[in-house]
N, C-alpha and C positions, 0 to 999 in steps of 0.2 A: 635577501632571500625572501619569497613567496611562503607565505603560509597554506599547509595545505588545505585544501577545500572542505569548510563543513557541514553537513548534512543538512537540509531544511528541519527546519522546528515541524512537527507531523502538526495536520490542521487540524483545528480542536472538533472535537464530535457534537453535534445540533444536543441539545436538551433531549428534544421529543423523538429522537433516536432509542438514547440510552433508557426511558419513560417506557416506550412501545418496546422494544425487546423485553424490559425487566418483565413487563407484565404480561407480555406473551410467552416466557419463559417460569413463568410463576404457573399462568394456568396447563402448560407442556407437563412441566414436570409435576402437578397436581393429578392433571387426569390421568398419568403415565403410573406414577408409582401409587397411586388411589386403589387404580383398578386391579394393579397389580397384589396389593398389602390385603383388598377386600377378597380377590380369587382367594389368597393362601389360607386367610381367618375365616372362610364361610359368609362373607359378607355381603356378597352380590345381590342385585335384586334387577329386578325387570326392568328398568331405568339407569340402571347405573351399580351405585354401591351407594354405602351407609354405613361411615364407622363412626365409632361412638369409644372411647375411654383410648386402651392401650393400643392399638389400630390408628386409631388417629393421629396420638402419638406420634407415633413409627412416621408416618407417614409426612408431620413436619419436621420429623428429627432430620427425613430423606431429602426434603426442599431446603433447611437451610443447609445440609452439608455439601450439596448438588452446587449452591449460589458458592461456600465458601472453594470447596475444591477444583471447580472449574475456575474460578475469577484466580486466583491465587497459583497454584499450579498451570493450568491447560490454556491462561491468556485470555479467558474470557467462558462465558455460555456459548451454549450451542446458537442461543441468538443473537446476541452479541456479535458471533463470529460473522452469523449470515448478514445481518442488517449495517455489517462494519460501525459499528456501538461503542468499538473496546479501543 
């Protein structure tokens, strides 16, 4: 009897893949929920935003949970996905 056929080993992903997503997804979700955490606290300024204590906060509490919930659940970041990373 023939054993059934199995699946290629998937090819491993470049370094500078996983390197260039991580870090374009770090600054994605910085500017994203930054701007968003500084609109709701009064934070804005004419360049940008500017948090300072519990603001800020918030706002790495939102990057690492964004890194663990997507990679963990959803199979990867939003860049990951695009730059095939994951």
């Amino acid at each position: 009897m023939s054993s059934p056929a199995q699946p290629a080993a998937p090819k491993p992903v470049s370094t500078w893949r996983k390197v260039f997503a991580a870090i374009l997804d770090f600054i994605f979700i910085f500017a994203i929920s930054g701007y968003v955490v500084a609109s709701i606290t009064g934070n804005t300024t004419e360049s940008g935003f500017d948090l300072k204590g519990g603001p800020a906060f918030i706002v790495f509490a939102i990057i690492i949970l964004y890194f663990i919930l997507f990679t963990r659940y959803l199979g990867g970041t939003i860049l990951q996905r695009l730059l095939r990373a994951r």
